[in-house]
C-alpha positions as a Markdown table, in Angstrom:
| # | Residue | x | y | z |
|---|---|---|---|---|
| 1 | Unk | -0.7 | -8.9 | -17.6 |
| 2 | Unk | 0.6 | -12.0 | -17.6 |
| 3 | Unk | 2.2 | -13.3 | -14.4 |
| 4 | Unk | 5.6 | -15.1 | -14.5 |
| 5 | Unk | 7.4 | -17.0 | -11.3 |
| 6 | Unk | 9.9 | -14.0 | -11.1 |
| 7 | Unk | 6.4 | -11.5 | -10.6 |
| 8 | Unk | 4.5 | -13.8 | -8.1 |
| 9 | Unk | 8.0 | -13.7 | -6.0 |
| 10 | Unk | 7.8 | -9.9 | -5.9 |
| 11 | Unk | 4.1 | -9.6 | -5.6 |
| 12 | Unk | 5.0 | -11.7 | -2.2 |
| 13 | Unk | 7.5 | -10.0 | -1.3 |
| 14 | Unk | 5.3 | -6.9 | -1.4 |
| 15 | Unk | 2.6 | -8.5 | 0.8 |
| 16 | Unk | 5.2 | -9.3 | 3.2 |
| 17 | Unk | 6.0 | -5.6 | 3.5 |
| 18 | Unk | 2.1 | -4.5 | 3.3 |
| 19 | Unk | 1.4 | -7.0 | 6.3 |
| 20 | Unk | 3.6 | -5.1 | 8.2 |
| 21 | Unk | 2.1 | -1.6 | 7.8 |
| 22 | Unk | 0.6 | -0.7 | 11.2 |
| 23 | Unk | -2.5 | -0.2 | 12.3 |
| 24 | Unk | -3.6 | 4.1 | 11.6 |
| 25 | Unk | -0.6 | 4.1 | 9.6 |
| 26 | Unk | 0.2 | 4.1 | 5.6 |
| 27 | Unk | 3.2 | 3.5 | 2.9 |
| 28 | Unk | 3.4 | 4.5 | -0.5 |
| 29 | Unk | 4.0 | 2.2 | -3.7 |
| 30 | Unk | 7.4 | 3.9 | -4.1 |
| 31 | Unk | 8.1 | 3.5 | -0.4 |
| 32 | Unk | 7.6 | -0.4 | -0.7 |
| 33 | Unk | 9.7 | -0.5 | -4.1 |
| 34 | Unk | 12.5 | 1.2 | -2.7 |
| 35 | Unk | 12.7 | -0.9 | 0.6 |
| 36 | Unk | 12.6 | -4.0 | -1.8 |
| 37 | Unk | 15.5 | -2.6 | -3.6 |
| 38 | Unk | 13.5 | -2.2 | -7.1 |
| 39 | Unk | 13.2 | 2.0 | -6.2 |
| 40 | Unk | 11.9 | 1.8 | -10.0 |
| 41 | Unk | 9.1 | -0.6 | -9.5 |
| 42 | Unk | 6.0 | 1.4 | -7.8 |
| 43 | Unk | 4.0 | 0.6 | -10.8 |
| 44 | Unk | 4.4 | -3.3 | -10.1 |
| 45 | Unk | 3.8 | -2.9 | -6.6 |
| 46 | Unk | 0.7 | -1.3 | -7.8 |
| 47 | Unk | -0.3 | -4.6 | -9.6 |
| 48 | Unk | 0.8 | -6.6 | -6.6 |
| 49 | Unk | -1.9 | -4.5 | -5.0 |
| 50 | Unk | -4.4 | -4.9 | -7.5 |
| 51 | Unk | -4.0 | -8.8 | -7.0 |
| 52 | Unk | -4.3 | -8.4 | -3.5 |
| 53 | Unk | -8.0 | -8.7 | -3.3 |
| 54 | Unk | -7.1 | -12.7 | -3.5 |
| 55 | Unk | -5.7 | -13.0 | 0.0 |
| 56 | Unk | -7.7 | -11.4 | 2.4 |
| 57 | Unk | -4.7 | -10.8 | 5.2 |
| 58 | Unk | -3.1 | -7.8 | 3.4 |
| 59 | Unk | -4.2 | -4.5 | 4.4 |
| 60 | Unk | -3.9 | -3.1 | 0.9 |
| 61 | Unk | -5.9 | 0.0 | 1.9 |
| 62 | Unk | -2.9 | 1.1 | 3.7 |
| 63 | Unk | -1.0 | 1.9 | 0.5 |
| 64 | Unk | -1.4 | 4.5 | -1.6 |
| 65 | Unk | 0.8 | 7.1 | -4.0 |
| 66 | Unk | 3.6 | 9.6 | -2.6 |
| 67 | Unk | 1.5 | 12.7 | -2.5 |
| 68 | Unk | -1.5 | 10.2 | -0.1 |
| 69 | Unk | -3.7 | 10.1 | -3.2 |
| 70 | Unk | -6.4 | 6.9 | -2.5 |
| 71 | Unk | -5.1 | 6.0 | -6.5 |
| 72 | Unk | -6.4 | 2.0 | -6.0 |
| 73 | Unk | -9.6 | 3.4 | -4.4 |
| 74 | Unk | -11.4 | 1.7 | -7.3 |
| 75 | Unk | -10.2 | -1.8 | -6.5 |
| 76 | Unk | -12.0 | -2.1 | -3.3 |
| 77 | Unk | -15.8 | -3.0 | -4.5 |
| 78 | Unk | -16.9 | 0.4 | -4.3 |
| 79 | Unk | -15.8 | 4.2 | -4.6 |
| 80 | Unk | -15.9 | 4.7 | -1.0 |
| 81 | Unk | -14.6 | 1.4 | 0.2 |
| 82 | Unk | -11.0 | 2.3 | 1.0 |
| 83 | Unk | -11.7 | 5.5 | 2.9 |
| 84 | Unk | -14.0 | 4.0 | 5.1 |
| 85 | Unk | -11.3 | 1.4 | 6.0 |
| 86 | Unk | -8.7 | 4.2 | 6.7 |
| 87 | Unk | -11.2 | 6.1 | 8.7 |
| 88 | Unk | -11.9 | 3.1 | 11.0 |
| 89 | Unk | -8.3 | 3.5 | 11.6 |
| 90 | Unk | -8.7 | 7.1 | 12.2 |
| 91 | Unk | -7.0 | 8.7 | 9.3 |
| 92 | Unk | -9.0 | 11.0 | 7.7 |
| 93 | Unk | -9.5 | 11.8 | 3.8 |
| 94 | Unk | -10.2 | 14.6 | 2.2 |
| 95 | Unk | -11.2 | 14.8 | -1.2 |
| 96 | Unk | -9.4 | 11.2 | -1.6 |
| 97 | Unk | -6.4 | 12.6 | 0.0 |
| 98 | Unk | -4.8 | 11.6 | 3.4 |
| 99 | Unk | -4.9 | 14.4 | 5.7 |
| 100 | Unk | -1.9 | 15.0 | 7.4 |
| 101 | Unk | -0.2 | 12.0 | 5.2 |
| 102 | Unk | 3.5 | 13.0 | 6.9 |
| 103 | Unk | 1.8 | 12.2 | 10.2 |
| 104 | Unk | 0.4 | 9.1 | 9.0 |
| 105 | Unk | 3.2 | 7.8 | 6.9 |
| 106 | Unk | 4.9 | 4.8 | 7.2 |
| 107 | Unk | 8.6 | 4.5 | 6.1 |
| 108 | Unk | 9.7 | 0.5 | 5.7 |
| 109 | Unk | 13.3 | 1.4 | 5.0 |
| 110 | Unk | 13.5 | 2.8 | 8.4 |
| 111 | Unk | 10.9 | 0.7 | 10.6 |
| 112 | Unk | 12.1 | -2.6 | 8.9 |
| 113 | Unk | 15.3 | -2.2 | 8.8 |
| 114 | Unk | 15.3 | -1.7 | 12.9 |
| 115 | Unk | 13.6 | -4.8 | 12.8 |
């Protein structure tokens, strides 16, 4: 994919959002597109996440798809990478599935927007 100025601009707005996920607690790639207005664009903020592996501060194990499906599990050096990181966190996975992902989930449009 090629990156253009107007990409890079999302991809950091995306990491804003990401470093604001809290500790135990996870968004989804829709949930991050729709806070940023681009409801549409869960797919990019699924590149953004791929990319993320270049700047070390952005939890991207946090995020995953809107059923709690580790989906970028393969981007973190190894198959079993990502769920480790969640369960230092205590949030347990299940056949790379959040357990409990209602509990666990965290909804920008509504914590940011109180911000």
């Amino acid at each position: 994919m090629k990156y253009s100025l107007e990409t890079e601009n999302f991809f950091e707005r995306v990491y804003h959002v990401v470093r604001q996920i809290p500790y135990g607690r996870v968004t989804s790639y829709g949930a991050i597109a729709n806070y940023l207005g681009a409801a549409r664009s869960s797919r990019m903020v699924g590149w953004a996440m791929n990319a993320a592996h270049t700047q070390p501060d952005i939890p991207a194990h946090r995020v995953v798809n809107r059923n709690g499906v580790l989906t970028g599990k393969m981007h973190f050096g190894s198959s079993i990478a990502m769920e480790q990181m969640l369960a230092e966190e205590d949030i347990a996975v299940d056949n790379d599935k959040i357990v409990d992902f209602k509990l666990h989930f965290w909804d920008p449009s509504t914590a940011l927007s109180k911000a």
